[in-house]
NUFIMAR-753709 format. One record per residue (C-alpha): x negated, z, y negated; residue in one letter. Coordinates in steps of 0.001 Angstrom, whole numbers, plus 500000, padded with zeros to 6 digits. Each point is the difference from the previous one (the first is absolute). Layout:
NUFIMAR-753709
XZYA;...
//
This chain:
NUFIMAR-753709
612592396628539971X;497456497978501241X;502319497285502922X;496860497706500737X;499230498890503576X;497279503052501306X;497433499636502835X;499211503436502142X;497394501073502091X;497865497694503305X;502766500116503002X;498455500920503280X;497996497386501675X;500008497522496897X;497100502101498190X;497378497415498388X;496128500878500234X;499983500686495905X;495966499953499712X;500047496344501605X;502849499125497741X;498623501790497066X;497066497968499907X;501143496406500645X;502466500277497657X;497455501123497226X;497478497151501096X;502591497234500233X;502375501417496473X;498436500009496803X;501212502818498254X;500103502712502412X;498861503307499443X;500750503641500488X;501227501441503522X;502082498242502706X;503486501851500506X;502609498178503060X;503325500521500406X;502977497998501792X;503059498587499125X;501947501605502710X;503116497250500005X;499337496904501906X;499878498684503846X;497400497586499819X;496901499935498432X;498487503200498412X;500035500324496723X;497413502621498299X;499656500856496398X;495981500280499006X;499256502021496812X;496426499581498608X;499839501879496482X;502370498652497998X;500751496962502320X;502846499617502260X;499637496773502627X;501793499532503356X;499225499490503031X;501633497825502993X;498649500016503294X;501977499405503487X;501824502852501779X;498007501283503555X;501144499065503000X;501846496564501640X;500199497556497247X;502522496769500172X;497406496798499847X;500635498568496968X;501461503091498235X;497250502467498170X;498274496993498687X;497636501737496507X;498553496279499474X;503841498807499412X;500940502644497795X;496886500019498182X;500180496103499389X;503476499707498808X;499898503026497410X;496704497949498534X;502229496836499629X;503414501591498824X;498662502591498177X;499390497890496720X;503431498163499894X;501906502800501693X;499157503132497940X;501856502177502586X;497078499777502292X;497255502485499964X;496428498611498829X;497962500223503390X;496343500958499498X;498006499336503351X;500803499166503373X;497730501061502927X;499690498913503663X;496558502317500756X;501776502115502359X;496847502451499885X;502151501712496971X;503053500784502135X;499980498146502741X;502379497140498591X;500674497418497323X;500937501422496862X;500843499799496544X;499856501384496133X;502559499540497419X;501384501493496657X;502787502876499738X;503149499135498508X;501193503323499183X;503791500699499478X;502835500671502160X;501129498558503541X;503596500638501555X;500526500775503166X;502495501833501745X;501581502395497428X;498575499615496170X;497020502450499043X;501090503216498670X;500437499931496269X;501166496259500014X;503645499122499682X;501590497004499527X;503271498768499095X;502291497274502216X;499123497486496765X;496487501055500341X;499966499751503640X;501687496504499757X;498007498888497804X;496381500949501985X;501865498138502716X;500761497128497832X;495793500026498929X;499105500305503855X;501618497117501222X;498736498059496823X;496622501363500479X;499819498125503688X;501689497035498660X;496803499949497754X;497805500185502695X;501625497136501880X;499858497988496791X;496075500292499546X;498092496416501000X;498419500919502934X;498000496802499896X;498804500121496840X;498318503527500516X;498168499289502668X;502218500950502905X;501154496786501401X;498374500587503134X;501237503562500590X;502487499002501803X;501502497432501985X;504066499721498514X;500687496780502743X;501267501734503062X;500382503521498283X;503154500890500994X;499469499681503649X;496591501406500277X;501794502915498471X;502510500609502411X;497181499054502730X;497691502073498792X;502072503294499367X;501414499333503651X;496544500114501637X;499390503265498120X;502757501468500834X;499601499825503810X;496473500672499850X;500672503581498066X;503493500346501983X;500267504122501690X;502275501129502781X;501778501380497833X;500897497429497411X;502650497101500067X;499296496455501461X;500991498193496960X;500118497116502012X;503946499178498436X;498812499661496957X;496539498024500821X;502388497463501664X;501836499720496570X;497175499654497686X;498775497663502631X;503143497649499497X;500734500573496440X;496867499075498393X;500804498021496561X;497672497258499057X;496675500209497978X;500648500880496658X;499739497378497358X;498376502519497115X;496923501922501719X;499051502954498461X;497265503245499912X;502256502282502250X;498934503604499922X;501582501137503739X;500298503958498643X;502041499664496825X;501963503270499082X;500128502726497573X;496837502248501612X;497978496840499488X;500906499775496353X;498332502205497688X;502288501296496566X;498788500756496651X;499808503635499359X;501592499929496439X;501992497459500578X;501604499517504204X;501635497206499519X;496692497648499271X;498778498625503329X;495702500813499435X;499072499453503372X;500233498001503295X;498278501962502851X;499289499202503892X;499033496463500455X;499043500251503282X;502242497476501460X;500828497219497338X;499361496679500687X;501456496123499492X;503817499853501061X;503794499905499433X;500963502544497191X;503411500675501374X;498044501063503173X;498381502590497314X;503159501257498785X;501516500357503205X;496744502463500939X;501117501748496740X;503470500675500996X;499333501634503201X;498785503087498324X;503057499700497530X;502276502702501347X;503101500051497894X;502390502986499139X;502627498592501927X;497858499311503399X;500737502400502539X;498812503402500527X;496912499154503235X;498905497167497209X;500558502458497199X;497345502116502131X;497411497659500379X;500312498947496298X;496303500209498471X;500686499274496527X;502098500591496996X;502238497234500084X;503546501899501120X;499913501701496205X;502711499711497799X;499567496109497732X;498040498757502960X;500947496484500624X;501302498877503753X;498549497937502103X;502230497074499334X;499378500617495801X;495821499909500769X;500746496653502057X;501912498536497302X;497778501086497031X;497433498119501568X;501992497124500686X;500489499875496700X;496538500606498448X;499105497118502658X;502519497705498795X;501307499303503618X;502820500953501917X;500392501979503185X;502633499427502280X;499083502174502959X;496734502788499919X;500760501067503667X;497020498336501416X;497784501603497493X;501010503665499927X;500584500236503809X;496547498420500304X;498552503077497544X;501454502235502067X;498697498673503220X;496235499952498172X;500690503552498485X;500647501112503489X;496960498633501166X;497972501669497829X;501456503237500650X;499418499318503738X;496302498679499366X;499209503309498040X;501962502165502772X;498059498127502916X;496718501842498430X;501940503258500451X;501498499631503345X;496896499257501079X;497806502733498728X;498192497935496944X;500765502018497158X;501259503143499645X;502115499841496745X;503297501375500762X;502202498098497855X;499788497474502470X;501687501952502813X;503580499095498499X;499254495983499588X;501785498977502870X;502786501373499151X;500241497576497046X;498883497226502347X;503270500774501950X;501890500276497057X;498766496900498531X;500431497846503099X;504207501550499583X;499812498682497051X;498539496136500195X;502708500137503063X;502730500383497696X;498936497052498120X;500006497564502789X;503491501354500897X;501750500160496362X;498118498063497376X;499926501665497180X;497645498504497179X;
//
């Protein structure tokens, strides 16, 4: 049974103009012939994601979602520039092919890359795939050292030293995320203001080892080899990496890490397959990468109740565009519950420390 990751057909409203696309991508692609099929990866709250088959080729396509648009989020130009730098010492990264900003085409910045085809996790497994706790362990076990890879890569030496500015990361972090969350903040979601106070006053200092962070890290990022799912092929969504403190990175990671003992209202907002049987805990992620790092870590609070908080923000950014009218894809109706939930659960952290 065939378990790899499958696109579907154009949602509503996020159709592309195919005889405009058809015929930039054959003037600016060597190698292109045949007819122009689209379809869309339907998973996803960010940027749109479309799969373009011409003939026998399969490329994709990233372009930004419609409607309001954080500033700095969305940026094609980013993305574009660090898959050209990583994509030759970190294999995980698809090979981009063109980047365009001549907004004639679709009426924003865009960009081209390869197809890594295989399998991507995300909430239950694909039908036909099973794995066992060892196995499930074990893809856990790659994950985390996967990311610890990532952070290990020489930023400097591939051309990336100025990607980012690592001095002052932390706080522009917490600053930053704070802004955005009152700007997209609805009636009808929490204040958050508790735990902006606590980030606020918690802040650790700059961290010592700088690293490529990747800001979206998780299993529907990664991309599985069809014969074999526990080989790591691919690295997806690098919309929002930049310069800064890897812990910061893991942290991000964890708040989408819903384990089999969290309780049911997390249980329900759980978007990936990491409550299976073999997964590893929070706590055993944290400490595998301790120890792939070679340092120790004596408290992670700051960290995961700071993914969290940022989790929730992006939930909140993406359900501002409903509230307000911007797009009409349902799935976004339910976010704020998971906002609420998620500020319930950064709460608990300031009030029993846990990691």
């Amino acid at each position: 049974m065939d378990v790899r990751d499958k696109p579907t057909r154009v949602r509503q409203g996020e159709e592309l103009d195919l005889q405009i696309v058809e015929s930039f991508l054959k003037d600016h692609i060597p190698g292109l012939t045949g007819k122009l099929v689209v379809e869309q990866f339907p998973s996803g709250y960010s940027n749109l994601t479309y799969l373009i088959k011409i003939g026998e080729k399969d490329i994709v396509l990233r372009r930004p979602p419609f409607g309001r648009k954080a500033k700095s989020a969305h940026d094609m130009g980013r993305e574009y520039r660090i898959l050209s730098a990583l994509h030759p010492v970190f294999p995980y990264c698809p090979r981009p092919l063109i980047f365009s900003e001549d907004e004639s085409v679709m009426g924003c910045p865009f960009f081209v890359m390869e197809r890594i085809n295989g399998i991507i996790l995300r909430k239950d497994l694909p039908q036909g795939l099973v794995l066992s706790p060892s196995q499930m362990r074990a893809l856990c076990e790659r994950l985390v050292d996967v990311h610890y890879e990532l952070h290990s890569v020489d930023y400097a030496a591939v051309g990336l030293e100025g990607f980012g500015k690592p001095e002052g990361y932390v706080k522009r972090q917490v600053e930053g995320w704070s802004d955005r969350y009152r700007g997209a903040w609805t009636p009808d979601s929490p204040t958050f203001e508790e735990v902006m106070t606590w980030l606020h006053g918690n802040m650790p200092p700059d961290c010592k080892r700088p690293s490529i962070v990747h800001n979206d890290f998780k299993f529907d990022n990664v991309v599985l080899n069809s014969d074999d799912p526990l080989k790591i092929i691919g690295v997806l969504d690098w919309e929002m990496a930049t310069i800064g403190d890897p812990l910061m990175d893991l942290g991000n990671s964890l708040a989408y890490w819903v384990q089999a003992d969290d309780p049911e209202e997390v249980q329900a907002m759980r978007m990936l397959a990491t409550n299976l049987p073999g997964a590893l805990t929070r706590d055993e992620l944290i400490r595998r990468y301790a120890d792939n790092a070679g340092i120790s870590i004596d408290s992670f609070d700051f960290y995961y109740c700071f993914g969290l908080f940022r989790l929730a923000v992006i939930a909140q950014q993406i359900y501002y565009r409903f509230y307000h009218g911007q797009t009409k894809d349902q799935r976004f109706k339910m976010l704020v519950f998971a906002v609420h939930i998620l500020e319930k659960s950064a709460r608990e952290i300031l009030e029993k420390p846990s990691l």
